[in-house]
Structure formats: C-alpha cells, structure tokens
mmCIF file as Biopython writes it, N, C-alpha, C and O atoms, coordinates in Angstrom:
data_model
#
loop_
_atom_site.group_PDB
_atom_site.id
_atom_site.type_symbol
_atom_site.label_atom_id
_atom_site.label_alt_id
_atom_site.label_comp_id
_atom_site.label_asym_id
_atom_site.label_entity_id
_atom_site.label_seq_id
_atom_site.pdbx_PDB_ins_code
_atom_site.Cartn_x
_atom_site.Cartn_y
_atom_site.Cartn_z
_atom_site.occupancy
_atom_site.B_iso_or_equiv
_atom_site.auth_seq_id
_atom_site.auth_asym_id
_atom_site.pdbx_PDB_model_num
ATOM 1   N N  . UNK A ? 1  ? 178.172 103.286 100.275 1.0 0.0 1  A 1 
ATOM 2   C CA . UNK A ? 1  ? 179.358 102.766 100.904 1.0 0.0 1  A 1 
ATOM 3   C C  . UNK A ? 1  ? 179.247 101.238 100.938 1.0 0.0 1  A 1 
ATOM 4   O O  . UNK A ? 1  ? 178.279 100.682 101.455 1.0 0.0 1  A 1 
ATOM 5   N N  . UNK A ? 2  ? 180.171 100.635 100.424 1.0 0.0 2  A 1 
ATOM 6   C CA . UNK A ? 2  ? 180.339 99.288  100.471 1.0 0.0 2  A 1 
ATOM 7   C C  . UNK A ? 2  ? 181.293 98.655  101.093 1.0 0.0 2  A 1 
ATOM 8   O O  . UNK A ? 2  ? 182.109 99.265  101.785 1.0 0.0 2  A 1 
ATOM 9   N N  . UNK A ? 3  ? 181.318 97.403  100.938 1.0 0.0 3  A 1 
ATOM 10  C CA . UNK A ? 3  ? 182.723 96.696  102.045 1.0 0.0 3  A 1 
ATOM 11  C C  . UNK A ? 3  ? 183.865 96.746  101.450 1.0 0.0 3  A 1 
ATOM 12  O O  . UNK A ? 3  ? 184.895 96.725  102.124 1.0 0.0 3  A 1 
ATOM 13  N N  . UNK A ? 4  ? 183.904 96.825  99.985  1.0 0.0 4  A 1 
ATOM 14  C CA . UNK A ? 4  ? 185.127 96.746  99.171  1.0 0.0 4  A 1 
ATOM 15  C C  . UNK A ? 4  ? 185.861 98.542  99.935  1.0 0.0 4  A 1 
ATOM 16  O O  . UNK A ? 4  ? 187.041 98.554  100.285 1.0 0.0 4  A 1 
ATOM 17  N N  . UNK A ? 5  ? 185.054 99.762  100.069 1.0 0.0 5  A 1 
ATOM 18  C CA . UNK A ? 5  ? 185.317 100.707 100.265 1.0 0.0 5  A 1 
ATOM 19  C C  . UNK A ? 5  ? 185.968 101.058 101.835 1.0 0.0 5  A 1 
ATOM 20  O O  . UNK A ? 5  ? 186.738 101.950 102.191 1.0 0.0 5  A 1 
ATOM 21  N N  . UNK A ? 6  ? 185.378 100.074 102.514 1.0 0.0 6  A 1 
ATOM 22  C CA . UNK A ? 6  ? 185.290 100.659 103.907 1.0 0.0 6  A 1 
ATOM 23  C C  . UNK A ? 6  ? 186.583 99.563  104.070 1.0 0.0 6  A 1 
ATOM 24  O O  . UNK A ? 6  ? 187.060 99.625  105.203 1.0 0.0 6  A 1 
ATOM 25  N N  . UNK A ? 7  ? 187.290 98.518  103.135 1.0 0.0 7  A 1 
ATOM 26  C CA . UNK A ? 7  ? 188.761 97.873  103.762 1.0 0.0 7  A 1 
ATOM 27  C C  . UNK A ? 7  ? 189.440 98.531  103.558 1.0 0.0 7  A 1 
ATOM 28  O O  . UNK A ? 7  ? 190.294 98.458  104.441 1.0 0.0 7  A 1 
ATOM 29  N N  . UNK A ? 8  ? 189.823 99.688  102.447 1.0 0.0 8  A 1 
ATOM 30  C CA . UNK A ? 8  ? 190.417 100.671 102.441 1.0 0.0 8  A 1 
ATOM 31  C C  . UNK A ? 8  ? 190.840 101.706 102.507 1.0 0.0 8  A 1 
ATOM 32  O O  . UNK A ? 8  ? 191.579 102.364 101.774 1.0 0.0 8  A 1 
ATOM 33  N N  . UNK A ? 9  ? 190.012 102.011 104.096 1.0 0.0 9  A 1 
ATOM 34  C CA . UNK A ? 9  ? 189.930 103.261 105.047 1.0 0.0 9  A 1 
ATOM 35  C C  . UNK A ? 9  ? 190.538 102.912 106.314 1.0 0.0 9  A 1 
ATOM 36  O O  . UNK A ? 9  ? 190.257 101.928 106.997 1.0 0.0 9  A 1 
ATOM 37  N N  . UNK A ? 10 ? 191.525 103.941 106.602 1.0 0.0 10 A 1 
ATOM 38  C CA . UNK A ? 10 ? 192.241 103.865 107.627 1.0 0.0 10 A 1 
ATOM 39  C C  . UNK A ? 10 ? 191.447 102.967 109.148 1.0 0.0 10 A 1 
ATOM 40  O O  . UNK A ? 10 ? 190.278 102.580 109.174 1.0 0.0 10 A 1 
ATOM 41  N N  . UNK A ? 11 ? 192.395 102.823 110.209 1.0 0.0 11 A 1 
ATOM 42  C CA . UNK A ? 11 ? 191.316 103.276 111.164 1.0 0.0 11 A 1 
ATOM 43  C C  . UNK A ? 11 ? 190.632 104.253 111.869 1.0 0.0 11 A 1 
ATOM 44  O O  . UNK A ? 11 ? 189.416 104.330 112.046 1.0 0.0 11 A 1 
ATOM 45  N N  . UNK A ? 12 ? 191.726 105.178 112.354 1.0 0.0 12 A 1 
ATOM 46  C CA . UNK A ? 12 ? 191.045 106.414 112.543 1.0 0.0 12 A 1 
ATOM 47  C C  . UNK A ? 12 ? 190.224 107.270 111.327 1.0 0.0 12 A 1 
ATOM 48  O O  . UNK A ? 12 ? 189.748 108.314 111.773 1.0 0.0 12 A 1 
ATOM 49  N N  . UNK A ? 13 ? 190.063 107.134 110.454 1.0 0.0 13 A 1 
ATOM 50  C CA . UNK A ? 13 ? 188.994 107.360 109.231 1.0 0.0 13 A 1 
ATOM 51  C C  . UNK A ? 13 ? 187.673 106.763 109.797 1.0 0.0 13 A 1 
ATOM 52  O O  . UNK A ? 13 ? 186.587 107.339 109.854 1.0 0.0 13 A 1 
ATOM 53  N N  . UNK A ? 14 ? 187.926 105.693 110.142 1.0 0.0 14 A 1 
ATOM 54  C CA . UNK A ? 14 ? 186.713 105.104 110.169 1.0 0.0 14 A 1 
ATOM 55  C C  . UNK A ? 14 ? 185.546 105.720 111.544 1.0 0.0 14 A 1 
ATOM 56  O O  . UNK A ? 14 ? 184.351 105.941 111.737 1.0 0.0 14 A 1 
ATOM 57  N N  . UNK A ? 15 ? 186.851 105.778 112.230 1.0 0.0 15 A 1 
ATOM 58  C CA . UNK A ? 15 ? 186.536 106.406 113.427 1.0 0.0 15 A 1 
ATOM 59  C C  . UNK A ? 15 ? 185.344 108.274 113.421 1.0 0.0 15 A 1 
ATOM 60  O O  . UNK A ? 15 ? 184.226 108.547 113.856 1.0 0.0 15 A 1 
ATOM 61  N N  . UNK A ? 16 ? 186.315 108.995 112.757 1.0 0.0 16 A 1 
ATOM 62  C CA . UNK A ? 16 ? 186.053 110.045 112.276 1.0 0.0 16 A 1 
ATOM 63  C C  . UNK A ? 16 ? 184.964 109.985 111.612 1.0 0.0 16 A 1 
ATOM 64  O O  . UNK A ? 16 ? 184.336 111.024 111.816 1.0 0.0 16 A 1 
ATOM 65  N N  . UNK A ? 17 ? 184.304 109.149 110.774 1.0 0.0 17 A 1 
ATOM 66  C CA . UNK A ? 17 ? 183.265 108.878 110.028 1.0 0.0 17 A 1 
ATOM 67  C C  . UNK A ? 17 ? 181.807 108.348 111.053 1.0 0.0 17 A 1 
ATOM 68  O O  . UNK A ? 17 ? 180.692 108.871 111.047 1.0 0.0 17 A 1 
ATOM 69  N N  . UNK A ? 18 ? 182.118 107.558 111.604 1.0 0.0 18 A 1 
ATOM 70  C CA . UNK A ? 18 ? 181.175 107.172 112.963 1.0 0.0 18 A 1 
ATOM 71  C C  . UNK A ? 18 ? 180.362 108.566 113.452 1.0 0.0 18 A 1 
ATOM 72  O O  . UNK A ? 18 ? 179.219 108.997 113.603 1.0 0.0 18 A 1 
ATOM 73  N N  . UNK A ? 19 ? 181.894 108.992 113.603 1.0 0.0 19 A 1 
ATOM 74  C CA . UNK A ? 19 ? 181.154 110.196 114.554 1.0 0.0 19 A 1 
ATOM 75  C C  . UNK A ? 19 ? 180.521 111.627 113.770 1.0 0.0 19 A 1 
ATOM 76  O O  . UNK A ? 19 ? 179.867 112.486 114.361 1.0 0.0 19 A 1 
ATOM 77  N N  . UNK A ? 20 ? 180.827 111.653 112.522 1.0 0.0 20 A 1 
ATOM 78  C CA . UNK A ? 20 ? 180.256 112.531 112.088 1.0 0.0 20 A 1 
ATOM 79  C C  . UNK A ? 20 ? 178.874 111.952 111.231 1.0 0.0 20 A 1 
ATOM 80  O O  . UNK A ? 20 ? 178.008 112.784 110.962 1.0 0.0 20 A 1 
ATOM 81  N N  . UNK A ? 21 ? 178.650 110.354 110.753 1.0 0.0 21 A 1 
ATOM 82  C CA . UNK A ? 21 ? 177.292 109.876 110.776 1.0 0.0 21 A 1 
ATOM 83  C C  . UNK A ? 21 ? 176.496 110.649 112.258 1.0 0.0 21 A 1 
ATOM 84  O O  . UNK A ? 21 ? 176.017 111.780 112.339 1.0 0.0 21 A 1 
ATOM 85  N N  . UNK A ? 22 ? 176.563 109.771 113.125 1.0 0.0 22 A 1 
ATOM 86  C CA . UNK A ? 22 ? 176.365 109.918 114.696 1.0 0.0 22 A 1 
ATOM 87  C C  . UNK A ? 22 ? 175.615 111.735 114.455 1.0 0.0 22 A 1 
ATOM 88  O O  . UNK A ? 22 ? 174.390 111.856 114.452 1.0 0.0 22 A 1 
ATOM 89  N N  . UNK A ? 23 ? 176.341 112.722 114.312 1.0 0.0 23 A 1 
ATOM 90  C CA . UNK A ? 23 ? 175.753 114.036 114.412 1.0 0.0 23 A 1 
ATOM 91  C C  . UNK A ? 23 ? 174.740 114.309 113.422 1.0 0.0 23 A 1 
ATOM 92  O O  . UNK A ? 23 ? 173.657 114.877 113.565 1.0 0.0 23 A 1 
ATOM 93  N N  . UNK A ? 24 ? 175.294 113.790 112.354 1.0 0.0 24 A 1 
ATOM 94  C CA . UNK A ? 24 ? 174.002 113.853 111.014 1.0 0.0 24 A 1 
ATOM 95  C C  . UNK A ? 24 ? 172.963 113.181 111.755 1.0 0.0 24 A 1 
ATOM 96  O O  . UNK A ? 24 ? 171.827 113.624 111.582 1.0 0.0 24 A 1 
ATOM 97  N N  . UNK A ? 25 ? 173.120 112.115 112.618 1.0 0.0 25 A 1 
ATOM 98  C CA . UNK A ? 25 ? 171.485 111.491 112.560 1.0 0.0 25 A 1 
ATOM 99  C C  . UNK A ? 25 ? 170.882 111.768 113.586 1.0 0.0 25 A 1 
ATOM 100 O O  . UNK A ? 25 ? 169.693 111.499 113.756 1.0 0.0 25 A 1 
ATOM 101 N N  . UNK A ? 26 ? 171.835 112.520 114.670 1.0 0.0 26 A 1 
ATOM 102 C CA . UNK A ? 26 ? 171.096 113.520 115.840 1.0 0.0 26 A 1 
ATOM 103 C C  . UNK A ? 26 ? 170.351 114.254 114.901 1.0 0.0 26 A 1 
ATOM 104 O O  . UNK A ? 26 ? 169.137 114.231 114.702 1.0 0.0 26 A 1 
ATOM 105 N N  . UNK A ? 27 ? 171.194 114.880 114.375 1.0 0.0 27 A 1 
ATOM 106 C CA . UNK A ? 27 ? 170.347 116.751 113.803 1.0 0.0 27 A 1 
ATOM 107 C C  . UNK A ? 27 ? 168.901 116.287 113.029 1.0 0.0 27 A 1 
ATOM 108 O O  . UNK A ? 27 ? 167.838 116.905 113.076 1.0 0.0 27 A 1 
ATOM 109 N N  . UNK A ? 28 ? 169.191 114.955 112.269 1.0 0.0 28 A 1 
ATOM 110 C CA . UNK A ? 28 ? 167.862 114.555 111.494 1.0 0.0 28 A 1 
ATOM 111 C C  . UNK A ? 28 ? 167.001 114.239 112.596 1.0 0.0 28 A 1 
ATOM 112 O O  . UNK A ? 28 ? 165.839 114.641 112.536 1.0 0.0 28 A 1 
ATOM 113 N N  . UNK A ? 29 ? 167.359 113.628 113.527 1.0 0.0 29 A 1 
ATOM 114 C CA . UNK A ? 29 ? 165.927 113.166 114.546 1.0 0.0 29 A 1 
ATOM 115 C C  . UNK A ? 29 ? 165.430 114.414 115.376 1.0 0.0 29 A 1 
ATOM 116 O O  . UNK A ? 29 ? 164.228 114.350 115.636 1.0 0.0 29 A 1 
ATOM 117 N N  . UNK A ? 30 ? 166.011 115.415 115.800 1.0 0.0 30 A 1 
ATOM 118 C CA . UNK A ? 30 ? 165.709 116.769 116.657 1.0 0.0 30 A 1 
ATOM 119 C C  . UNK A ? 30 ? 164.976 117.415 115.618 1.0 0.0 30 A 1 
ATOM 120 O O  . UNK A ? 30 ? 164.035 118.146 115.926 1.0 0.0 30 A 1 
ATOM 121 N N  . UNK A ? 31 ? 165.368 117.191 114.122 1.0 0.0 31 A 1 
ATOM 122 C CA . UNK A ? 31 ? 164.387 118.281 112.807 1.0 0.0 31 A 1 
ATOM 123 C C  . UNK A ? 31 ? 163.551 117.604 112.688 1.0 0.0 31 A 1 
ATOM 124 O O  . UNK A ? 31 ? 162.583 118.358 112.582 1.0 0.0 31 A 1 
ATOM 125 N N  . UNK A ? 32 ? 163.059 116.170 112.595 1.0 0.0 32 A 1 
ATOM 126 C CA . UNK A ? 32 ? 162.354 115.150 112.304 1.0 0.0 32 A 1 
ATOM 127 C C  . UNK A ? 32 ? 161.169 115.474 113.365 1.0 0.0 32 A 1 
ATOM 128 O O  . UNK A ? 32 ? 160.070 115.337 112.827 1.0 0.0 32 A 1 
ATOM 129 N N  . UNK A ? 33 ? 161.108 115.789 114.455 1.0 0.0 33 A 1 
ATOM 130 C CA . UNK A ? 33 ? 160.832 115.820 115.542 1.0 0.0 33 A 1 
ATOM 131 C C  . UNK A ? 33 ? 160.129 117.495 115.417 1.0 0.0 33 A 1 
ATOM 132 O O  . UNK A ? 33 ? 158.908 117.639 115.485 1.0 0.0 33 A 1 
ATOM 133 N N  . UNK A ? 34 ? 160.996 118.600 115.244 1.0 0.0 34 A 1 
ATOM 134 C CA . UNK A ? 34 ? 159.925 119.726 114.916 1.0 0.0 34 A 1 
ATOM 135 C C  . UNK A ? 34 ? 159.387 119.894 113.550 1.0 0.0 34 A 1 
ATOM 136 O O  . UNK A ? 34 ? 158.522 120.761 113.429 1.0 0.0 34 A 1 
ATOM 137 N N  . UNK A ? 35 ? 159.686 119.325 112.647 1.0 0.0 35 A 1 
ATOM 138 C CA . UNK A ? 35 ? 158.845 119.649 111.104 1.0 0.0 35 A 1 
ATOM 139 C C  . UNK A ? 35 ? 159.272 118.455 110.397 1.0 0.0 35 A 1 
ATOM 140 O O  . UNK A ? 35 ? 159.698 117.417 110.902 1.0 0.0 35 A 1 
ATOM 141 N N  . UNK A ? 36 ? 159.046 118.827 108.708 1.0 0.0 36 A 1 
ATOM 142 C CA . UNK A ? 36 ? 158.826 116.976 108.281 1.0 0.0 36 A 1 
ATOM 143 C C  . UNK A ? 36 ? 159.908 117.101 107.233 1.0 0.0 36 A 1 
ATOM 144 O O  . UNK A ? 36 ? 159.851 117.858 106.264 1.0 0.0 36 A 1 
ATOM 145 N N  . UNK A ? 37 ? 160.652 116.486 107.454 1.0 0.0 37 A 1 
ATOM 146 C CA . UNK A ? 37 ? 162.340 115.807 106.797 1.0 0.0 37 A 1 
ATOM 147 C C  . UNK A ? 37 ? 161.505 115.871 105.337 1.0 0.0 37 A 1 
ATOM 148 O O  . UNK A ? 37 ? 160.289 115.750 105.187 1.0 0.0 37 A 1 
ATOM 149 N N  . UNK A ? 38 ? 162.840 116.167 103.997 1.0 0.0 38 A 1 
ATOM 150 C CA . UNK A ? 38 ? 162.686 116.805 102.749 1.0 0.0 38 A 1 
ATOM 151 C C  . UNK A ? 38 ? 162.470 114.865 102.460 1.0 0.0 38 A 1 
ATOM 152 O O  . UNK A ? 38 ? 161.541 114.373 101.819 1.0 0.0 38 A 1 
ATOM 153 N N  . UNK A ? 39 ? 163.593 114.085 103.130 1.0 0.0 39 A 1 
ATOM 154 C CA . UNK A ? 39 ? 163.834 112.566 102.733 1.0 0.0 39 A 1 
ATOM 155 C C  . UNK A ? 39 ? 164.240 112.179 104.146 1.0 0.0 39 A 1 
ATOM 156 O O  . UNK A ? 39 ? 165.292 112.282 104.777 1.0 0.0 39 A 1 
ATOM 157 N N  . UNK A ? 40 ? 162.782 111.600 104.474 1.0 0.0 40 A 1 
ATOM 158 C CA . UNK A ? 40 ? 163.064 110.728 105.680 1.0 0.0 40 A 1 
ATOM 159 C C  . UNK A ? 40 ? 163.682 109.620 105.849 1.0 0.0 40 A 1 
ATOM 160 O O  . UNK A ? 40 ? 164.072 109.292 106.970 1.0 0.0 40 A 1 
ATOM 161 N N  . UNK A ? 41 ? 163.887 108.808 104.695 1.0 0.0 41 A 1 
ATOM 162 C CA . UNK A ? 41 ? 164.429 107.672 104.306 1.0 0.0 41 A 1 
ATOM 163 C C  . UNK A ? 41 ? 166.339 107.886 104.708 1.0 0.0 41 A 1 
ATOM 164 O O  . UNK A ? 41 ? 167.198 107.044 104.969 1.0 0.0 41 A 1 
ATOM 165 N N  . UNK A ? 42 ? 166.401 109.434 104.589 1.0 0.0 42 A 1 
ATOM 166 C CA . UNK A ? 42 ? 168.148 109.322 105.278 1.0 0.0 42 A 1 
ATOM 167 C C  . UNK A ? 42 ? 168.151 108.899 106.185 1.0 0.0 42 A 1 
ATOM 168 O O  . UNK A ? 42 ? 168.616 107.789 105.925 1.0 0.0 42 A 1 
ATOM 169 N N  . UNK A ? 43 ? 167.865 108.926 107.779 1.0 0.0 43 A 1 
ATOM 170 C CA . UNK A ? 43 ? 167.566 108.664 108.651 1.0 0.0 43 A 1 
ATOM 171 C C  . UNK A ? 43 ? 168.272 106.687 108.873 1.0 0.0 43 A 1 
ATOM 172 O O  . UNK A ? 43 ? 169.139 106.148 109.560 1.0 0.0 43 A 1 
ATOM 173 N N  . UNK A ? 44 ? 167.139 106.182 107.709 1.0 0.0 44 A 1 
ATOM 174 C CA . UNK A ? 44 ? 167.904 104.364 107.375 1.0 0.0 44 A 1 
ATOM 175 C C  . UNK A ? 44 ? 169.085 104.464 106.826 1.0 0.0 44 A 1 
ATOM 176 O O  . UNK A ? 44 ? 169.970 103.632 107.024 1.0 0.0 44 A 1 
ATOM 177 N N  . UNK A ? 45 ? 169.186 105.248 106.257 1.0 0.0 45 A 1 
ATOM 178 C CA . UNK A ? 45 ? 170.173 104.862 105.297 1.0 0.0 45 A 1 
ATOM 179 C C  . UNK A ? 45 ? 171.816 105.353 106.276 1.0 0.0 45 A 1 
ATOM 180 O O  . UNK A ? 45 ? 172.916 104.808 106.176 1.0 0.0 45 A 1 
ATOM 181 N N  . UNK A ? 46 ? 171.402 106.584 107.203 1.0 0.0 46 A 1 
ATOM 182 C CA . UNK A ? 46 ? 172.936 107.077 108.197 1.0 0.0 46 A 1 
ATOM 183 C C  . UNK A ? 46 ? 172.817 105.498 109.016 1.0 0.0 46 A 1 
ATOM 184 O O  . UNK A ? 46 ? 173.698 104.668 108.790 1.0 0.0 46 A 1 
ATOM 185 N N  . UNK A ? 47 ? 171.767 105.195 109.887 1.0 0.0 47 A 1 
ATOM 186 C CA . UNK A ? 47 ? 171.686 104.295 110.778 1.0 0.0 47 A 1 
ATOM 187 C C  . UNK A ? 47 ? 172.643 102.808 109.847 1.0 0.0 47 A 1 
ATOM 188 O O  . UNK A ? 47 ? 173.559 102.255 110.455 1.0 0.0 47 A 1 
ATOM 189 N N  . UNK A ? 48 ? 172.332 102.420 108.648 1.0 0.0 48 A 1 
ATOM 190 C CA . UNK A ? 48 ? 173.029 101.073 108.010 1.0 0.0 48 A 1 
ATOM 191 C C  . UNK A ? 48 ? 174.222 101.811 107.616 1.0 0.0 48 A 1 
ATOM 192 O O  . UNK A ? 48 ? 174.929 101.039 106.969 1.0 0.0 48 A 1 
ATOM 193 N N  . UNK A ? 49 ? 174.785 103.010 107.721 1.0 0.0 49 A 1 
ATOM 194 C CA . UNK A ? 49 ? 175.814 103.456 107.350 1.0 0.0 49 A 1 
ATOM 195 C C  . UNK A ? 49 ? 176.892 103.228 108.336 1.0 0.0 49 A 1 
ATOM 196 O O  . UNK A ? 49 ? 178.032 102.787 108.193 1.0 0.0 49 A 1 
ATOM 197 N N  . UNK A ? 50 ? 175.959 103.820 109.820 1.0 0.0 50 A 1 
ATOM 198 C CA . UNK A ? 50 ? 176.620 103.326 111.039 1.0 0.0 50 A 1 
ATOM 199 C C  . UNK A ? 50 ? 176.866 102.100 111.619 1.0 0.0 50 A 1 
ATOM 200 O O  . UNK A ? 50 ? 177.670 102.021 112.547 1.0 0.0 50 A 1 
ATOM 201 N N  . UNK A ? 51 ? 176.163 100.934 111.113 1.0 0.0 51 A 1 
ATOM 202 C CA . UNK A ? 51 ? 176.229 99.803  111.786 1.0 0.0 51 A 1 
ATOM 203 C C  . UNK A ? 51 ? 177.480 99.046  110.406 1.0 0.0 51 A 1 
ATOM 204 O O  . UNK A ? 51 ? 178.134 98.030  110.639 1.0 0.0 51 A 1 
ATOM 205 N N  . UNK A ? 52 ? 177.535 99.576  109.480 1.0 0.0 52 A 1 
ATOM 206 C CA . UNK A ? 52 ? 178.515 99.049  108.368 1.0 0.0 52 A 1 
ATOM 207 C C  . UNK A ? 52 ? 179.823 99.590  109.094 1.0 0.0 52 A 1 
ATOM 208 O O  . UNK A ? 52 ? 180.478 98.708  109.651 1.0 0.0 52 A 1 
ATOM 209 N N  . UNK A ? 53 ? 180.314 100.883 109.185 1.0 0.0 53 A 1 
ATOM 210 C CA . UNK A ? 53 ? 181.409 101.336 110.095 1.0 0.0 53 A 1 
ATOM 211 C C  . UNK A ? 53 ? 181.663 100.279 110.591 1.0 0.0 53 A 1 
ATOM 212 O O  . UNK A ? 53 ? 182.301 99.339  110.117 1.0 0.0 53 A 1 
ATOM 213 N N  . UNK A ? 54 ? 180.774 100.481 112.363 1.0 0.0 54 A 1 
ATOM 214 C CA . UNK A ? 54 ? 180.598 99.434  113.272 1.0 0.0 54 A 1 
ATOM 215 C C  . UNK A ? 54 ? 181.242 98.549  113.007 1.0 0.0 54 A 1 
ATOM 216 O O  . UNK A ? 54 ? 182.461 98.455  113.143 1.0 0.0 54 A 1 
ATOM 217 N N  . UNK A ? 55 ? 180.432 97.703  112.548 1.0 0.0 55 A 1 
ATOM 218 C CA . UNK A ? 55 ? 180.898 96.643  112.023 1.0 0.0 55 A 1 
ATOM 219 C C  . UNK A ? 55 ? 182.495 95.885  111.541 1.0 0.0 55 A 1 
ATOM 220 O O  . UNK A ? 55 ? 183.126 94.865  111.818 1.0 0.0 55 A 1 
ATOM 221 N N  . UNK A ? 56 ? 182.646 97.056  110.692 1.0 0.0 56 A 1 
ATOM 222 C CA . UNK A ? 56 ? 184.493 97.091  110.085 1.0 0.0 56 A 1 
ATOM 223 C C  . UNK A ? 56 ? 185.526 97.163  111.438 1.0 0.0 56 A 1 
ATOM 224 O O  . UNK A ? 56 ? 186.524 96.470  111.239 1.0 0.0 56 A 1 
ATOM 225 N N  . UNK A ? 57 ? 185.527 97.692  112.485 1.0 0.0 57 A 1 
ATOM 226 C CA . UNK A ? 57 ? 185.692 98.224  113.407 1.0 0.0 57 A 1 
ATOM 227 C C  . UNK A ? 57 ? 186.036 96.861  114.268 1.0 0.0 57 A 1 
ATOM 228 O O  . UNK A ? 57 ? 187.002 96.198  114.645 1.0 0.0 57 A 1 
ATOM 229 N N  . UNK A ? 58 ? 184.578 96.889  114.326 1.0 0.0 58 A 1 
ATOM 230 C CA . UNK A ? 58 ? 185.016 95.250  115.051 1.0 0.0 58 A 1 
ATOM 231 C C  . UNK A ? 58 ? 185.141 93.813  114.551 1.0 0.0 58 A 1 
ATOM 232 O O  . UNK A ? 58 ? 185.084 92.705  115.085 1.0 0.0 58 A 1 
ATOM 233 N N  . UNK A ? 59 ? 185.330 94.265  113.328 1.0 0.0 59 A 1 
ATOM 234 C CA . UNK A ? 59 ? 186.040 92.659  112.422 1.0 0.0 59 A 1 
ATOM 235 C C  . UNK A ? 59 ? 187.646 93.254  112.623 1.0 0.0 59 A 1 
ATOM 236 O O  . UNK A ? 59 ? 188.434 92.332  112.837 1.0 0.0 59 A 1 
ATOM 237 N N  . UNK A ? 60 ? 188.381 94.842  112.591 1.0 0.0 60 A 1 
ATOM 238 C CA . UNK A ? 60 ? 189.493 94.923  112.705 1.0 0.0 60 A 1 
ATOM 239 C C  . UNK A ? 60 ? 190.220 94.508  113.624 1.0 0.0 60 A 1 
ATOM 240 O O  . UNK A ? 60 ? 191.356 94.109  113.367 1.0 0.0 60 A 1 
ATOM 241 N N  . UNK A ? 61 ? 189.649 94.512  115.093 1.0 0.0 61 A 1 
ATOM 242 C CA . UNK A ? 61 ? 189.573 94.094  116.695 1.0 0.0 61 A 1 
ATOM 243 C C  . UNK A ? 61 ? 189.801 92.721  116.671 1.0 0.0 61 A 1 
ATOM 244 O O  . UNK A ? 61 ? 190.872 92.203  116.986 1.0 0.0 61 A 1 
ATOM 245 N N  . UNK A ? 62 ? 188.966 92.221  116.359 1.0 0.0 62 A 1 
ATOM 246 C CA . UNK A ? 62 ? 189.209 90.913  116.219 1.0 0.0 62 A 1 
ATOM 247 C C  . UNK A ? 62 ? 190.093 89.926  115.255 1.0 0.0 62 A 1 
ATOM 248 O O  . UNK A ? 62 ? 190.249 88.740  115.546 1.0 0.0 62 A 1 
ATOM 249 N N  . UNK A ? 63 ? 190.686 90.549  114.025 1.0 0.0 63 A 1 
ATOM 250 C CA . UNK A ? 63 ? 191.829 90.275  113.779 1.0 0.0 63 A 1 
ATOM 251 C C  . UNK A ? 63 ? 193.042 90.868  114.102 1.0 0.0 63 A 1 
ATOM 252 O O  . UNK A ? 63 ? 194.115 90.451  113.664 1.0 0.0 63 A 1 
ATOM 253 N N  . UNK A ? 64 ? 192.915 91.928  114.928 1.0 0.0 64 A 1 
ATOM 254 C CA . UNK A ? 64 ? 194.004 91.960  115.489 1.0 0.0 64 A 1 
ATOM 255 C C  . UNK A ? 64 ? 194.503 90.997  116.591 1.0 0.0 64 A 1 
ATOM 256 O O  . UNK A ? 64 ? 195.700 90.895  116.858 1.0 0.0 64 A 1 
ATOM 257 N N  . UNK A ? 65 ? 193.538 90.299  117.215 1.0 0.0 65 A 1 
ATOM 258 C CA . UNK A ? 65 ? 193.801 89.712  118.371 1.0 0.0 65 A 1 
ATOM 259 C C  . UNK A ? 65 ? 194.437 88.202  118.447 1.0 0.0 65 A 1 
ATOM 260 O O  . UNK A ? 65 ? 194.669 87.685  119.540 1.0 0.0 65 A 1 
#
C-alpha cells in the first residue's frame, strides 16, 4: 500500500480498513503469544500499514479545516 493508493480511497474505506488491520494484528499477537507465527515479520508490516491509514486520516482532518 502506497500513498498514491491510499488518496484514492474513500473516507469511510479508510476507516473500515483501520479496523480490520487493528483485528489482524490482535489475532497475530494472541497466536504469536501461544505458538510461533508462519511470518512474524506481518506483525511490522499490519503495524506500518496502520500508521500509513492513520496518517491519511489525519492529513484529511486537517485539510479540511
């Protein structure tokens, strides 16, 4: 996911996407936690997925204002 991708997602898309990162990286840390992840490296990669969202989110906020 890149920035060119994420200007041309709604907002509530973006929204929707947050939150279903957000559950993926619960379920990886509770499995992470009883046995050993196939690719632990998802784990970075949901977390910079989430802070890229984030991010879009609140550059939208702030040009709206």
């Amino acid at each position: 996911m890149n920035s060119a991708e994420l200007k041309t997602i709604d907002n509530a898309d973006l929204a929707v996407r947050v939150d279903k990162l957000k559950e993926e990286l619960f379920g990886l840390k509770v499995k992470s936690a009883t046995e050993a992840l196939q690719n632990p490296a998802r784990i970075g990669q949901i977390r910079r997925d989430i802070a890229r969202l984030l991010t879009e989110q609140s550059r939208r906020r702030q040009e709206a204002k």
